[in-house]
N, C-alpha and C positions, 0 to 999 in steps of 0.2 A: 721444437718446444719453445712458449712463450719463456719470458723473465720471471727471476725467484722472485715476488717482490715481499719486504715485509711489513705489514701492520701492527701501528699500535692502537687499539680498542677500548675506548672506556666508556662508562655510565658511570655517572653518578644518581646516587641514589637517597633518600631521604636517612638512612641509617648507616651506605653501605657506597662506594665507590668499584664498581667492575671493573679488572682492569684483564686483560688482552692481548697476546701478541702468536701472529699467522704470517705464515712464511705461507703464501699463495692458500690452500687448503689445510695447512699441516699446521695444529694447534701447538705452540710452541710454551706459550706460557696461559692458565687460566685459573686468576685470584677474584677473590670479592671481599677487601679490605673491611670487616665490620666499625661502625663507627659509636659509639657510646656515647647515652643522653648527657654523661656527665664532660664526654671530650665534647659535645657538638653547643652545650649550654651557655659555655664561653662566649660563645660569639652573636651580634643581634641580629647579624641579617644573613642572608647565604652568602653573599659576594666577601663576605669577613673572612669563609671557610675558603679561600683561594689557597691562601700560604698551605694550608692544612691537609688541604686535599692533593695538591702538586706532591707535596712531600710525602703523600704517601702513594703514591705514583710513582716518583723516581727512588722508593726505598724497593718497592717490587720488584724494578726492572733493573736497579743496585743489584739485589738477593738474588737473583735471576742470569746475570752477569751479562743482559742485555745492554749492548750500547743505545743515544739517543743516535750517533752515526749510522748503526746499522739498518733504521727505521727506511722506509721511502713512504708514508703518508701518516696519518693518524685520522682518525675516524669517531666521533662521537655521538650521544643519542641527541638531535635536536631539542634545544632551550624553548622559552615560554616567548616567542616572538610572531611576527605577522601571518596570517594563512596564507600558504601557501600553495600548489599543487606538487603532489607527490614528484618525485626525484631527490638527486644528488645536488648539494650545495656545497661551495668554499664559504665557510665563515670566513666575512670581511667584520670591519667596523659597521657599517651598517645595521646589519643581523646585530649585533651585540649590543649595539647605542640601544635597540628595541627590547631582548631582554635585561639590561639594566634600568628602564625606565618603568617596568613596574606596570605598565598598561595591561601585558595579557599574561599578569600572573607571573609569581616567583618560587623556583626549583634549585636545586642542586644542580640539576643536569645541565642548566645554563653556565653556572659556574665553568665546569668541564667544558663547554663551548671555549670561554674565556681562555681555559689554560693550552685548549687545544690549540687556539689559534697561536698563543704566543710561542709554544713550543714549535711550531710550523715555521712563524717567521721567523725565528731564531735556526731553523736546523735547513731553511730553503725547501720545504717538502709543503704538498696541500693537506691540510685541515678542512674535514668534509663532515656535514650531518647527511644522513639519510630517513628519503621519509619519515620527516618529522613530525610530532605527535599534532601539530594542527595543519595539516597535511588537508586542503579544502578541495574539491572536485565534484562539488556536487553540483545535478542539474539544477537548472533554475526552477523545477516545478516543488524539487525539496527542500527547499528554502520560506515556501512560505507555511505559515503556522494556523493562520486561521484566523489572526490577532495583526490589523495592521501595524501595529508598536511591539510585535514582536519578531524576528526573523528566524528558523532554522537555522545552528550551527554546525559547522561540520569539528565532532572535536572524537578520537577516537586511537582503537590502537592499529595506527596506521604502520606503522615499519614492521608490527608483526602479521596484520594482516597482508597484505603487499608479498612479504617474505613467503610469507603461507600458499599465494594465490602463484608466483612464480615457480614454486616445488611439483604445484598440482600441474603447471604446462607443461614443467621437464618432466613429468610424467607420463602426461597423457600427448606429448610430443607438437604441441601446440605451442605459438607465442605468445606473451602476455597478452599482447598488443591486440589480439583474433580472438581473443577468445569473450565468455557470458560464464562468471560465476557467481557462487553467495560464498564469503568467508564468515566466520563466526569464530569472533575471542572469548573464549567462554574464560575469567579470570573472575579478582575480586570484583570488577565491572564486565557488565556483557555490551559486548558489539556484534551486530550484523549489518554485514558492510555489500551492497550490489556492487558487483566489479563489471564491468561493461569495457570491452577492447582497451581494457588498461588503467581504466578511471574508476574511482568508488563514487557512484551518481548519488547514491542514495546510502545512508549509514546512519543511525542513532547517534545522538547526544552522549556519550556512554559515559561520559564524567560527570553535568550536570542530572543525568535520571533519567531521562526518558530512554524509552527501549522496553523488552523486560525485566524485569526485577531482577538483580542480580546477589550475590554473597553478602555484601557492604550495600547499595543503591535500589531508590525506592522501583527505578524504573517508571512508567506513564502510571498517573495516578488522577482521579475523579477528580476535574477540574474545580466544579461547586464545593465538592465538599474540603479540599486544599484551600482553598481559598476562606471558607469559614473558618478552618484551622487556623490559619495564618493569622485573622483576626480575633481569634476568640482570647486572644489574652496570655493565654498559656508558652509561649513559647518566643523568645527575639528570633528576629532576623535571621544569627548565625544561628540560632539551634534548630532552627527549621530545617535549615541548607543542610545542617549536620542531618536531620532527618532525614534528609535526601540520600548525602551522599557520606556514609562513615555507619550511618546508624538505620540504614533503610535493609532490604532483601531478608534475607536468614535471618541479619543480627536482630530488626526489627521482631519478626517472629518466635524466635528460636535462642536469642542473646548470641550466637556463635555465625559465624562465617566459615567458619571451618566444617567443609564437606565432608569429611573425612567423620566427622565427630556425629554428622544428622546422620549416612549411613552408618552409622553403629548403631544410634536410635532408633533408626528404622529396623533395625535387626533385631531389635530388642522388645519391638512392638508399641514403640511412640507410633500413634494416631496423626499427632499434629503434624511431623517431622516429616511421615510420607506425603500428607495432603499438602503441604508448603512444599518439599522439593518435587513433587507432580506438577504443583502448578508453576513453580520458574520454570521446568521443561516444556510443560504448556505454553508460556510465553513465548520462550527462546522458538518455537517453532513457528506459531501463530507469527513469527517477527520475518523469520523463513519464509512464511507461503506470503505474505507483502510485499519482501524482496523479490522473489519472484515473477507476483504482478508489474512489478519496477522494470523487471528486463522480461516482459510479453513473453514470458512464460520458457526463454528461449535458454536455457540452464546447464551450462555445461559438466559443471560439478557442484559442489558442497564440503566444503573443507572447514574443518572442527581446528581449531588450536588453543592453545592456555591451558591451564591447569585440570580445570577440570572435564576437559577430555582424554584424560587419565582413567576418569572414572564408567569402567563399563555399565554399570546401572544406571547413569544418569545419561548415558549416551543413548544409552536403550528406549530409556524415554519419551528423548528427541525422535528419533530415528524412524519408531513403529509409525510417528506421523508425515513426517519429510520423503520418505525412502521413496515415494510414489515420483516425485521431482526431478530428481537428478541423482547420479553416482555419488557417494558419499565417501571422503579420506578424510583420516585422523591425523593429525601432525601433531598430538602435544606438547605442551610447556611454552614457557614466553619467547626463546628464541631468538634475544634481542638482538645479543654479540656477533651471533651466527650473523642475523640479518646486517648488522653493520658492517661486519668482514666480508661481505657476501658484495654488499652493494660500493664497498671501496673501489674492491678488486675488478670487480664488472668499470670503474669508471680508469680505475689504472691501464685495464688491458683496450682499452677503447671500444670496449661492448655499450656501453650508455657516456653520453656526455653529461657533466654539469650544466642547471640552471642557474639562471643569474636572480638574486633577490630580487624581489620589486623592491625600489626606490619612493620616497615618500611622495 
């Protein structure tokens, strides 16, 4: 029998701090400390919330009766820093000089990067992100956009798709590494991600909008007529981007994001409510059979995760058009903790090694 080892696990999150701890598989402790507009108001920038957020990390694992000795790694969700290629990283100074500088974007979950690392060097143990959320792999062919001053990004939900795409090999008895799949996060954003022998080659923008249409996000949208918009006066810069991304999908249509709430409508005999959620399944599929052509048609499965692959009617949707493709598994919910305990523990027992940052 390998070593017991134990993990501590955190995300931070815009309201909320996940905090974690797995002795090898066996979930030992699992909080998600709620945070308040009025405790978070205090402070102007995220990196203010360090004191705040630690302290309620080690009040958990205080109430818990968990030592910081008993720990051997600590594990968190990847900060807003350089793209990278999927795997395992040690947060050095590096990684961190990048999210404090404010280039690619500022989160919470950097913070937690921060606290992990110091908690690490201070207790002698690694402090690791996994597949982090700008997690880049894509081929050179999906990179171009059609616009020489514009380039394809790869920004997406890379640790849960990853997590998802590993479950379907332990399934179907296959290694990541061997294998031709499509993942699909179906959440407040959608991603469809081509997984190729290991690599997501091709994957939608799923933060900025392109893709399709999701809960919150416009998804791809009529170039000419965006662009009238854009100048017709009616809207700045950020309220646009907010069109895109906070005030696009459902919310645009329907004011709600909440699935939960359009099937009720639909039950009820809203018109509008079935043709809009028909048509983001529409999408979400039409987005499937492209990935597909991505990997020449050669498809090993199709795996569903996020939230709303909860929902059997909306699966149903998908599926009467997809099923023709490839085997189809559900894995719902976001799965983040899991995946970071998951992908620790794989670099503890010397299943996958750490990569090293790129360097500027």
């Amino acid at each position: 029998m390998g070593k017991d080892y134990r993990i501590l696990i955190t995300n931070g999150g815009s309201t909320s701090t996940k905090i974690a701890v797995r002795e090898n598989d066996n979930i030992l402790l699992s909080v998600s400390v709620k945070h308040t507009t009025k405790e978070l108001e205090q402070y102007q920038t995220v990196w203010e919330q360090y004191d705040y957020r630690k302290q309620a990390i080690l009040k958990v694992l205080k109430e818990a009766d968990i030592t910081l000795e008993s720990l051997d790694a600590l594990v968190t969700r990847g900060g807003n820093m350089r793209a990278v290629e999927g795997g395992i990283y040690e947060i050095g100074e590096e990684m961190l000089e990048d999210m404090k500088s404010g280039i690619y974007g500022s989160h919470p979950c950097s913070v937690c990067n921060q606290i992990a690392y110091d908690m690490g060097k201070e207790l002698g143990i690694p402090a690791l992100v996994v597949d982090p959320p700008m997690t880049d792999e894509l081929c050179s062919e999906a990179r171009f956009s059609g616009c020489a001053a514009i380039q394809r990004i790869s920004s997406f939900h890379a640790l849960n798709q990853k997590a998802t795409a590993r479950k379907i090999c332990a399934e179907i008895g296959k290694a990541y590494e061997e294998t031709d799949m499509i993942v699909v996060h179906l959440g407040g954003g959608i991603s469809v991600g081509a997984h190729r022998k290991g690599r997501v080659v091709d994957v939608n923008n799923a933060l900025d909008g392109d893709g399709p249409f999701s809960p919150e996000r416009s998804g791809d949208l009529p170039v000419g007529a965006l662009i009238r918009l854009c100048y017709s006066g009616q809207y700045t810069c950020q309220e646009m981007l907010r069109q895109i991304n906070g005030r696009g999908g459902l919310v645009s249509y329907l004011g709600t994001a909440d699935c939960l709430e359009v099937e009720r409508r639909i039950k009820e005999g809203d018109e509008l409510a079935e043709a809009v959620y028909r048509a983001m399944a529409y999408q979400v599929a039409k987005s499937i059979g492209g990935a597909a052509a991505v990997l020449s048609g050669h498809v090993e499965a199709i795996a569903f995760t996020g939230s709303l692959a909860y929902s059997d009617y909306f699966m149903g949707l998908i599926t009467e058009r997809i099923g023709f493709i490839a085997p189809v598994y559900l894995y719902p919910g976001e799965n983040e903790m899991e995946a970071l305990g998951d992908g620790c523990l794989r670099y503890l027992n010397g299943q996958e090694a750490k990569k090293v940052y790129p360097k500027h």
